[in-house]
DSSP file (Angstrom, degrees, kcal/mol; ACC not computed):
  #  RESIDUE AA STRUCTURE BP1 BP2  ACC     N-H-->O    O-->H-N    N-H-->O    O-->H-N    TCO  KAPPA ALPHA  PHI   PSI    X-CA   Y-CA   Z-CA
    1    1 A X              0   0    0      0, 0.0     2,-0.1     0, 0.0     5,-0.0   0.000 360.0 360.0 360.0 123.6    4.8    2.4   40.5
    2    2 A X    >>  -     0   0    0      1,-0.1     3,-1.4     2,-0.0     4,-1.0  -0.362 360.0-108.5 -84.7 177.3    7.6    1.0   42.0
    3    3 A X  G >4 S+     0   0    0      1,-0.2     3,-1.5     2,-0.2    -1,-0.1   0.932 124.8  46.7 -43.0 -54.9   10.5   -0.8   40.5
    4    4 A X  G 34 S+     0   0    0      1,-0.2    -1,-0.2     3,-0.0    -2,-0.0   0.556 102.4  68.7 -73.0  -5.6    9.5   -4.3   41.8
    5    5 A X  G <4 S+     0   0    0     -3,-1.4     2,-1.1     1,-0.1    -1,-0.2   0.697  81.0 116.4 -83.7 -24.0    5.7   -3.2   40.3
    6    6 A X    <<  -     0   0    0     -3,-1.5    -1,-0.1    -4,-1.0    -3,-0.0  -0.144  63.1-132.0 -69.0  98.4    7.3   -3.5   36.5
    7    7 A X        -     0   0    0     -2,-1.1     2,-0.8     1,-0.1    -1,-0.1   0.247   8.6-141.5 -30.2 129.1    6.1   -6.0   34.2
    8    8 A X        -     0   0    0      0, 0.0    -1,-0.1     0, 0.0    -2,-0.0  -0.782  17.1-153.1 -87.1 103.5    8.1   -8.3   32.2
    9    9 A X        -     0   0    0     -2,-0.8     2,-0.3     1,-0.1     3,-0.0  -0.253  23.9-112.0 -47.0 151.6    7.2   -9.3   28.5
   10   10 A X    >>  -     0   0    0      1,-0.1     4,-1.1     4,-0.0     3,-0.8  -0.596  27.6-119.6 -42.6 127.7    7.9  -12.0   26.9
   11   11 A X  H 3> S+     0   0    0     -2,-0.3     4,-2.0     1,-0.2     3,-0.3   0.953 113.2  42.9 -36.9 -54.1   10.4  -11.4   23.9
   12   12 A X  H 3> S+     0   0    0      1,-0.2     4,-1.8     2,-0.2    -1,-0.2   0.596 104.5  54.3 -51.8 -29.1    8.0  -12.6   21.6
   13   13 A X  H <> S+     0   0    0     -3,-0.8     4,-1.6     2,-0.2    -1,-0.2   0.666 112.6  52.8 -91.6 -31.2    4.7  -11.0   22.7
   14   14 A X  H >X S+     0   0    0     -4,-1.1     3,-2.0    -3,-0.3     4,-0.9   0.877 116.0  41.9 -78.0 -82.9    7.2   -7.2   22.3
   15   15 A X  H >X S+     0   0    0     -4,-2.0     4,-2.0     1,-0.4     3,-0.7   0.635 116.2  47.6 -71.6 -50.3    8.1   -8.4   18.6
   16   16 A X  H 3X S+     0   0    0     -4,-1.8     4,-1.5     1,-0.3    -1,-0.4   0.862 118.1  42.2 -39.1 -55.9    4.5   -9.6   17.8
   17   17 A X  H <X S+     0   0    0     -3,-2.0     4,-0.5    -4,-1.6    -1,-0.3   0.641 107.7  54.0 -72.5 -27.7    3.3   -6.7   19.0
   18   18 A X  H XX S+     0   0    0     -4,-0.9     3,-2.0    -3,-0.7     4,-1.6   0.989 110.2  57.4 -67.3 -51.8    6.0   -4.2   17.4
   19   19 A X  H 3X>S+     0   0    0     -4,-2.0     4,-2.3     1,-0.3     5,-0.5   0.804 107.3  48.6 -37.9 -48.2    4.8   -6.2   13.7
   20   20 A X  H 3<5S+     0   0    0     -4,-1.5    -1,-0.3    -5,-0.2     4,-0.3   0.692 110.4  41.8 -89.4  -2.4    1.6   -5.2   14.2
   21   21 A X  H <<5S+     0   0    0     -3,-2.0    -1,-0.2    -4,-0.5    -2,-0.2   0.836 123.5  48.2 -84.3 -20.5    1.9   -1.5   15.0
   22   22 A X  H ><5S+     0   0    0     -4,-1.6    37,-0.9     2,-0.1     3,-0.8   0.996 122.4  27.9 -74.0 -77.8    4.6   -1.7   12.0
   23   23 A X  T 3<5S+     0   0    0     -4,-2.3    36,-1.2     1,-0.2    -3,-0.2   0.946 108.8  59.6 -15.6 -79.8    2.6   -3.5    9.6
   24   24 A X  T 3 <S-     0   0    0     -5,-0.5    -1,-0.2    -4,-0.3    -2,-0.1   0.609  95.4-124.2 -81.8  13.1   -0.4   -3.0    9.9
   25   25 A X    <   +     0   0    0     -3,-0.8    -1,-0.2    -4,-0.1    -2,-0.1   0.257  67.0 142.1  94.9 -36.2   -0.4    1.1    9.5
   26   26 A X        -     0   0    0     -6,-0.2     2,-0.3     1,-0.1     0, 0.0   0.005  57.1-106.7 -28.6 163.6   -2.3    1.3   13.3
   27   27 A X    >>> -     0   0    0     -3,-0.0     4,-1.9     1,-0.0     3,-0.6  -0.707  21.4-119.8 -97.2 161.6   -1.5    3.7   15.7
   28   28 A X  H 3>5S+     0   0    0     -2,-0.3     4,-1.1     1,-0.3    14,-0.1   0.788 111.1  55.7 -64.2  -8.7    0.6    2.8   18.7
   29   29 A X  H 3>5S+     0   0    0      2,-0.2     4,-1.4     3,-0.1    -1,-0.3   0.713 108.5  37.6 -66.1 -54.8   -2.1    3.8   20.7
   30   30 A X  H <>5S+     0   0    0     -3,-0.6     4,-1.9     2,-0.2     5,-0.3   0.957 112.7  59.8 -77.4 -61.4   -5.1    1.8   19.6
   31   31 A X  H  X5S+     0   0    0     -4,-1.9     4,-0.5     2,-0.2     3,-0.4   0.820 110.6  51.7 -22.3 -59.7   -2.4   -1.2   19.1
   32   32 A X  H >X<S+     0   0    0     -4,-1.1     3,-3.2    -5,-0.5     4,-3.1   0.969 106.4  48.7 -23.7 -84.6   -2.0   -0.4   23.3
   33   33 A X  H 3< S+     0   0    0     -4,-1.4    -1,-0.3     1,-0.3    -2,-0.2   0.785 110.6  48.6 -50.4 -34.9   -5.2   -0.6   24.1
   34   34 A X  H 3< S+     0   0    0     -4,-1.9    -1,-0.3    -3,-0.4    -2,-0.2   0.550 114.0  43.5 -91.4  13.1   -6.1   -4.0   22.3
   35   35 A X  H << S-     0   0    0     -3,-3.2    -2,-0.2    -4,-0.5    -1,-0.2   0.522 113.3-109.3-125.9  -8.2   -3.8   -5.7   23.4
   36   36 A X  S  < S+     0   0    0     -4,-3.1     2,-0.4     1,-0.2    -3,-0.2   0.909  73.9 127.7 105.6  49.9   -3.6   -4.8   27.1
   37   37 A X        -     0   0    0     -6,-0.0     2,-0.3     4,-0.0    -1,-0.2  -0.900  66.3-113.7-139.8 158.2    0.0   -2.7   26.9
   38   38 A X     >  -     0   0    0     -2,-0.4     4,-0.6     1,-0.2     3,-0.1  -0.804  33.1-120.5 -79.8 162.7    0.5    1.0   28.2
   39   39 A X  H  > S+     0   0    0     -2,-0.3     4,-3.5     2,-0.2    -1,-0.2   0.742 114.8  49.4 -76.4 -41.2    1.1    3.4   24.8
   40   40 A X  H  > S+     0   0    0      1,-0.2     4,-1.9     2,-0.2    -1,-0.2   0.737 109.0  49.7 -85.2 -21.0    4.5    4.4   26.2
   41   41 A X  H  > S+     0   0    0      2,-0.2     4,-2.8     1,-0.2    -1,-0.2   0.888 119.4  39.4 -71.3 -39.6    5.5    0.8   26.9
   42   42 A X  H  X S+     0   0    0     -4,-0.6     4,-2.7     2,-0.2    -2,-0.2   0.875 116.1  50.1 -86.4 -60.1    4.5    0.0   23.5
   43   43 A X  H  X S+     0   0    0     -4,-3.5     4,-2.3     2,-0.2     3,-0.5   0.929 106.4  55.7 -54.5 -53.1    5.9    3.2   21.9
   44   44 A X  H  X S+     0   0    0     -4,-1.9     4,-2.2     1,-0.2    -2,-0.2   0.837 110.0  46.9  -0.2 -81.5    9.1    2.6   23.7
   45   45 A X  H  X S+     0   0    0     -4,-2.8     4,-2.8     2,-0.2    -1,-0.2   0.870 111.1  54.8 -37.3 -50.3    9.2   -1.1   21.9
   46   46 A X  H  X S+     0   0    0     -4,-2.7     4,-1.8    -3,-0.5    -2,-0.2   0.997 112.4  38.8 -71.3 -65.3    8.4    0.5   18.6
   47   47 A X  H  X S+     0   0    0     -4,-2.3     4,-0.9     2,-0.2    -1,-0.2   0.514 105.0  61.8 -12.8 -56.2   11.0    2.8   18.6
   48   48 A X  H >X S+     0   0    0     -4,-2.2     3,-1.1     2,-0.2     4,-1.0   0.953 117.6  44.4 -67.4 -82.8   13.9    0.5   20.1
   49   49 A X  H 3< S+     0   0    0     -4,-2.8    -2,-0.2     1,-0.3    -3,-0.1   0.691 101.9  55.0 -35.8 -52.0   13.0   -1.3   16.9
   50   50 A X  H >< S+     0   0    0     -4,-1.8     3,-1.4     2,-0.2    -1,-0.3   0.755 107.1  57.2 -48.8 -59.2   12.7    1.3   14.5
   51   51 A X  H X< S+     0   0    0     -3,-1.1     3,-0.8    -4,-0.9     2,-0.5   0.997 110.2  47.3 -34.8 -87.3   16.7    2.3   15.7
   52   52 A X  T 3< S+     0   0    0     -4,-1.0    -1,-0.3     1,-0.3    -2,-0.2   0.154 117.2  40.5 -79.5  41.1   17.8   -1.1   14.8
   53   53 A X  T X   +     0   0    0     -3,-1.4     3,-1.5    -2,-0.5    -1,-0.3   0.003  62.9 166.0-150.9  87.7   16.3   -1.2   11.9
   54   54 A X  T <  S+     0   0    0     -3,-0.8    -3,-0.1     1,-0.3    -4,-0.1   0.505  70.5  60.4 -52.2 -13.6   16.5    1.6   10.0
   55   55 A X  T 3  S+     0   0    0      2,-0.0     2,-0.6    -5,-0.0    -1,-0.3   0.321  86.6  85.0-104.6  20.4   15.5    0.7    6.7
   56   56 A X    <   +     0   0    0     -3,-1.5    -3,-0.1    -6,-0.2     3,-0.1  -0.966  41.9 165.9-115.5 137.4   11.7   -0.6    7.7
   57   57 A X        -     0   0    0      1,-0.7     2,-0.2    -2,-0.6     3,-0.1   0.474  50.9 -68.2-129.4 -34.1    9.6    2.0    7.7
   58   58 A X        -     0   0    0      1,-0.1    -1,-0.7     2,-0.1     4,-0.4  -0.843  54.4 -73.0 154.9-176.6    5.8    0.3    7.8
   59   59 A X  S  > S+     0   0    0    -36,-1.2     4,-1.1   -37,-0.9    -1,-0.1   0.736 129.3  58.4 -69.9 -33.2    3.1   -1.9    5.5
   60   60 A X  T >4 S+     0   0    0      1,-0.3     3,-2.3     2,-0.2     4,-0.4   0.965 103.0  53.5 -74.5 -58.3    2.5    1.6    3.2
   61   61 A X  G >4 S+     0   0    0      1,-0.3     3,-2.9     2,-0.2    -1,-0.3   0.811 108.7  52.6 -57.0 -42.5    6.5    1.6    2.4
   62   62 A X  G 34 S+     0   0    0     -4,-0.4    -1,-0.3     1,-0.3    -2,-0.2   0.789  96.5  62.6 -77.6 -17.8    6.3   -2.2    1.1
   63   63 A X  G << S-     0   0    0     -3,-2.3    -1,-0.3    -4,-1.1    -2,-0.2   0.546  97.0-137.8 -99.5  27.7    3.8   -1.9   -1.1
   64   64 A X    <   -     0   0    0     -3,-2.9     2,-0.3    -4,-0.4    -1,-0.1   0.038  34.8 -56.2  90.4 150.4    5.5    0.5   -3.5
   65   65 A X        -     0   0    0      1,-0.1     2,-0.4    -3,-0.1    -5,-0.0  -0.718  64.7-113.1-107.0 157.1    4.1    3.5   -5.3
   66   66 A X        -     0   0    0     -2,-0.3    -1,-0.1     1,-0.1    -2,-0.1  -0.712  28.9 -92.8-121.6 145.7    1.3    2.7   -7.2
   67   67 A X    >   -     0   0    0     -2,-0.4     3,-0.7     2,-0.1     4,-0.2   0.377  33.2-124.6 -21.3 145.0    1.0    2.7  -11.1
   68   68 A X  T 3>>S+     0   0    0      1,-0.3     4,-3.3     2,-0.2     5,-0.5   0.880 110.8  55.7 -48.6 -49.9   -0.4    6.1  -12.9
   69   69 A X  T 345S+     0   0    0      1,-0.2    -1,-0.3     2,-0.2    -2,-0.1   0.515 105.2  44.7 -80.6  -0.1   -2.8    4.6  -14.4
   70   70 A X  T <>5S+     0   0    0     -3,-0.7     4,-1.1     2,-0.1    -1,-0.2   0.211 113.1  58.0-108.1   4.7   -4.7    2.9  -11.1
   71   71 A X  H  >5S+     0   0    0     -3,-0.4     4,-1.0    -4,-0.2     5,-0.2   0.872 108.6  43.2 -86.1 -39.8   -4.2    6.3   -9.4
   72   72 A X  H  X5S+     0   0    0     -4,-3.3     4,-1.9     1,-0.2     3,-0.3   0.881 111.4  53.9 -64.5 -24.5   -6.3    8.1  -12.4
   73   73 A X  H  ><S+     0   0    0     -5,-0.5     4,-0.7     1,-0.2     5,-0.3   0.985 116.9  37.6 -71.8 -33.8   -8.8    5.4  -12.4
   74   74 A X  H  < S+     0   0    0     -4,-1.1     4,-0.3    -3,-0.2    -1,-0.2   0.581 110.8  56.4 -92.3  22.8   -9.4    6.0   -8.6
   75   75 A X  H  X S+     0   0    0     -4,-1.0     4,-1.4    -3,-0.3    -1,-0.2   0.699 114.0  38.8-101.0 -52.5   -9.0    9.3   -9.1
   76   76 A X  H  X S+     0   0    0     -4,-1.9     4,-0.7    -5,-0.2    -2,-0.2   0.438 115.2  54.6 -92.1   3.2  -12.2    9.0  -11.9
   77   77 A X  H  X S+     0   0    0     -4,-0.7     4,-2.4     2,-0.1     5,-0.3   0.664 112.3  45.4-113.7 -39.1  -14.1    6.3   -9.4
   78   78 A X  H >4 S+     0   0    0     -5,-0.3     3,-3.8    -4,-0.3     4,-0.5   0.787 111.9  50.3 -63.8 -84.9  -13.8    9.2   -6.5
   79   79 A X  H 3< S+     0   0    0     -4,-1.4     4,-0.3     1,-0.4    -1,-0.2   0.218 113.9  41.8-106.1 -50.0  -14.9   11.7   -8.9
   80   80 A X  H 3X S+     0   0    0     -4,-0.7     4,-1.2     1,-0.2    -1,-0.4   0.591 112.7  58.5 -88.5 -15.3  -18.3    9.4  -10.2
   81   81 A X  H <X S+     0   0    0     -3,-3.8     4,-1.3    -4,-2.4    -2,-0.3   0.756 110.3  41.9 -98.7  -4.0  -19.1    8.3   -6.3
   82   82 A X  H  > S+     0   0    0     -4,-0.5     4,-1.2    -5,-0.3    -1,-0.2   0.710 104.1  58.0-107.1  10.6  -19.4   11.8   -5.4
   83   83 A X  H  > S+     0   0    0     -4,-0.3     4,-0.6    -5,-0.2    -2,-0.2   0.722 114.0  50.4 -60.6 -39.6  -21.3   13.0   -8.3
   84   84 A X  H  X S+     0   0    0     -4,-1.2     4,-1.3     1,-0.2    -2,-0.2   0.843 106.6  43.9 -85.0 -28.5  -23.7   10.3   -6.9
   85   85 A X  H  X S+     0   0    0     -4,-1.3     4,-1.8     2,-0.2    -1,-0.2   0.798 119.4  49.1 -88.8 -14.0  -24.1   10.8   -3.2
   86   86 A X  H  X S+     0   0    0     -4,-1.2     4,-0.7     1,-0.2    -2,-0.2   0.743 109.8  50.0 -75.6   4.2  -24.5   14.7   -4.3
   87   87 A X  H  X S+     0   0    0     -4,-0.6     4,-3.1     2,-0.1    -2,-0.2   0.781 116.6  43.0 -98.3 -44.9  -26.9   13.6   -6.7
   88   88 A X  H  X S+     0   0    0     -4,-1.3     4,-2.8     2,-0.2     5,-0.2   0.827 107.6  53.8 -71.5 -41.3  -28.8   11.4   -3.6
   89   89 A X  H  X S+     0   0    0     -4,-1.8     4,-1.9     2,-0.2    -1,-0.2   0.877 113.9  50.8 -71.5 -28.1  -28.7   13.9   -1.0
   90   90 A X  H  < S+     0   0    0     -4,-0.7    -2,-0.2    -5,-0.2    -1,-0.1   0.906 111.8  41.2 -19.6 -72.1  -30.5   15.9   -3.9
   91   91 A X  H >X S+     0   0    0     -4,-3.1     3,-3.1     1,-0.2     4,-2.0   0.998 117.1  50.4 -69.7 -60.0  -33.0   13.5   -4.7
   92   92 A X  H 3X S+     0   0    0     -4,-2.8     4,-2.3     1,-0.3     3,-0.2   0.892 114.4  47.5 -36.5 -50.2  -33.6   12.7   -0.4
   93   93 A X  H 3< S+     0   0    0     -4,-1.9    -1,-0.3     1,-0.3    -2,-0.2   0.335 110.9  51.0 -77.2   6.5  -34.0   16.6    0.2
   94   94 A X  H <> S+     0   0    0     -3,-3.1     4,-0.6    -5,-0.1    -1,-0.3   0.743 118.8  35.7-120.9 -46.1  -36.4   16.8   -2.8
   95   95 A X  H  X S+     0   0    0     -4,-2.0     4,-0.7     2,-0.3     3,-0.3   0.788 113.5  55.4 -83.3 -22.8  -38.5   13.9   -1.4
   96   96 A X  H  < S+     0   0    0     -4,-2.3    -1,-0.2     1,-0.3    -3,-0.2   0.769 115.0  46.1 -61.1 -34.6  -38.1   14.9    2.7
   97   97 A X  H  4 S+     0   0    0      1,-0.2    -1,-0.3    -5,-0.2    -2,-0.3   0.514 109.7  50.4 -95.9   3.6  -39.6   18.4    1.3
   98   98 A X  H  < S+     0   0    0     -4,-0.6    -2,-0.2    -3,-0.3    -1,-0.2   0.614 111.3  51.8 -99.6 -25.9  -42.5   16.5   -0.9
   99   99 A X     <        0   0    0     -4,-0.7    -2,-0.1     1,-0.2    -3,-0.1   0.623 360.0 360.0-102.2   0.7  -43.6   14.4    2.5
  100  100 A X              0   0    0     -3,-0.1    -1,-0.2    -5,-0.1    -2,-0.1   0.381 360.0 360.0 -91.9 360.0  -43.8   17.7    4.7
């Protein structure tokens, strides 16, 4: 690629597109690729931001660390949904060997 081959953004279309790799948790990669941008171009952008502005970090930083008591509930909701798919792959493997 030559010099004269390099695309120009828009200002706007970089920022949009730095918010959503920032936000939304995405990797800069996937972000690329839907949106038509090379990873490095993209990374490049993210980065440059990231510099000036040190104190945004992404979406997980904003919401905060979350309460004791909703980690132990999903903590006790993991706990009963896999007691139930080992309880299901059970019951399938008990009827797969009954149809043979």
């Amino acid at each position: 690629m030559t010099v004269r081959d390099k695309k120009n953004y828009d200002p706007s279309f970089r920022e949009e597109s730095v918010q959503l790799v920032v936000t939304s948790g995405r990797p800069v990669k996937q972000v690329a690729a839907d949106i038509g941008v090379k990873p490095s171009t993209l990374g490049n952008w993210v980065r440059q931001y990231r510099e000036a502005n040190p104190g945004t970090t992404g979406a997980a930083d904003a919401r905060g660390p979350v309460a004791w008591e909703e980690h132990q509930r999903a903590l006790t909701e993991n706990a009963k949904l896999k007691a139930e798919v080992e309880f299901l792959g059970k019951v399938s493997a008990f009827f797969a060997a009954k149809q043979r």
